[in-house]
N, C-alpha and C positions, 0 to 999 in steps of 0.2 A: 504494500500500500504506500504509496505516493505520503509526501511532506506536502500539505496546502501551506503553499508561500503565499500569502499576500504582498503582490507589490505596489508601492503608496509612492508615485513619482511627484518630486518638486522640486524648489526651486530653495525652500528652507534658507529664506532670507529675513530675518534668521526662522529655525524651527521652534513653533509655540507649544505650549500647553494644549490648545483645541486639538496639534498634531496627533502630540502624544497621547491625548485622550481617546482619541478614534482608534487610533491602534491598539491599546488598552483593550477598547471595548469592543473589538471585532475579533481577539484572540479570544476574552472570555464569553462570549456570544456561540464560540465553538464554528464562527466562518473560519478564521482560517485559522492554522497550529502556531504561524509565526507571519510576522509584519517585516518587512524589509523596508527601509525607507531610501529610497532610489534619489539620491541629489543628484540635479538634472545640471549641466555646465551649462546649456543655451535648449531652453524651450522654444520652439522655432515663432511657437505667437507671442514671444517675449524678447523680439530679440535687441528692442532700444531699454530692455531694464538695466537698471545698474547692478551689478550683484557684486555680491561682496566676492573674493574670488576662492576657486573651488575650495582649495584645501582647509580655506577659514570656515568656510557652509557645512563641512564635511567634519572638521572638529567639532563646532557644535552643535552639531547635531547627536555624534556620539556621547557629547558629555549629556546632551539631552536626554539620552538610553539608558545610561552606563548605569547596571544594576537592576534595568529591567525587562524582566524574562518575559522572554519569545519577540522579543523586537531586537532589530539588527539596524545597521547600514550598511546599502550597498551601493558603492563605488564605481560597477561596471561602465556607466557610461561614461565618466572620466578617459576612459583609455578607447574610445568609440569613437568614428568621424561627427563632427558638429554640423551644424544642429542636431542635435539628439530626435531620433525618430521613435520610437516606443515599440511598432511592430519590429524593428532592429535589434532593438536593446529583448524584447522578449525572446525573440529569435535567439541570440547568443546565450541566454541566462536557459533557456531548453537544453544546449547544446552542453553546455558546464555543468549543469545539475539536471542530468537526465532522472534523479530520484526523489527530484521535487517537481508537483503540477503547479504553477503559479499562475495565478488570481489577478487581475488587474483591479486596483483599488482606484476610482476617483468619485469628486464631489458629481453633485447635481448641479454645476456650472458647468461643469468640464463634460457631461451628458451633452447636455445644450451643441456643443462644437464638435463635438464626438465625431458625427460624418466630414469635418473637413480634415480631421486626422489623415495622416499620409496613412495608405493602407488600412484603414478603418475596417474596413468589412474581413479582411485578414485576421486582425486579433480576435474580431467578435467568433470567426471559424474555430478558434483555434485554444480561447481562453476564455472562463469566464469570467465576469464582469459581476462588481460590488460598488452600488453606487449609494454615497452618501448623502446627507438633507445638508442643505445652503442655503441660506435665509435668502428667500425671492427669486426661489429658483423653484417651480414645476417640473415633476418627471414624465415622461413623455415620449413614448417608442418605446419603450419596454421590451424587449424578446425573452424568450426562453432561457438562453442561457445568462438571462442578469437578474441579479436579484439585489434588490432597496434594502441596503441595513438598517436599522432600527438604535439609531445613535443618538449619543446629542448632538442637539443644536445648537455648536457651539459659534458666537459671533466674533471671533479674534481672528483681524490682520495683520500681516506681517508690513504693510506699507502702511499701516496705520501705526505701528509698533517703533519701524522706522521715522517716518516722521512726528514723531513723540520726541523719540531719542535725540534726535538733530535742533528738536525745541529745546531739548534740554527740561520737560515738563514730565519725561517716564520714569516709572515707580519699579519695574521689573515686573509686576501681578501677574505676568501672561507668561513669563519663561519660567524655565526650571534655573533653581538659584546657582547652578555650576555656568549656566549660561549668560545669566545678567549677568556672572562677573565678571566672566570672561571680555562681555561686551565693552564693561565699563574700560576694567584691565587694558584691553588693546584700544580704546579709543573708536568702534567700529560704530558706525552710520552716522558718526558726527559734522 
């Protein structure tokens, strides 16, 4: 029997609370065994964002984890041609772990855009789909192989997180306190 991966792709600029909370609550919900969180280097509808750069998104993110079981990071798109395509990245992550089935995890914003994904109808062949509630976001097309997790609704941005920080007016409420310090510590989104 197969390991259900769930894979949670972003951009974790930085990774919040509402993250870590969804992956939390889809491991113990029994979707999936274990949550990977896929930090994306360039999401192709993102490509004038600022990101902080990989390896910083990638640290904390991990400090974001560190000590909580069935959730990982995973790195593979880093060493993949940019823009990051998804049906690519799953493709390879098949190919390395033939003795995991992996899960595509996104919100119910990212449903919404779902058909201008490069190769869209490929992933939906090939993996299933876990799609999460986003405040003012309706679900819609539905097929067989997806199914609507039953999570919070959690309201935390990361650009909203961001530009707190850069005001100089954020409290850290929304990260895990390895990561506000790190924040402060390096001086990131000021």
């Amino acid at each position: 029997m197969k390991i259900v991966t769930g894979i949670y792709g972003g951009s974790f600029n930085p990774i919040h609370n509402g993250h870590t909370t969804l992956g939390k609550a889809l491991v113990k919900q029994g979707l999936v065994d274990e949550l990977w969180f896929l930090v994306s280097p360039q999401n192709p509808f993102k490509v004038d964002d600022k990101l902080l750069c990989d390896k910083d998104r990638l640290r904390l993110t991990r400090l974001a984890i560190k000590g909580r079981a069935h959730l990982a990071v995973c790195d593979i798109e880093m060493k993949l041609p940019r823009p990051s395509y998804m049906v690519i990245t799953l493709e390879h992550l098949r190919e390395k772990y033939p003795e995991r089935e992996f899960v595509l995890v996104i919100g119910a914003d990212n449903w919404e855009r779902f058909p201008q994904w490069y190769h869209h109808d490929e992933i939906l062949q090939q993996h299933r789909i876990i799609i999460y509630p986003r405040p003012g976001y309706e679900l819609s097309n539905v097929s067989a192989n997806i199914l609507i997790a039953n999570t919070p609704l959690l309201d935390i941005s990361s650009t909203v997180i961001r530009e707190q920080i850069k005001a100089g007016t954020y409290k850290g409420e929304d990260l895990a306190p390895a990561v506000w310090k790190e924040i402060k510590k390096k001086g990131y989104y000021q």
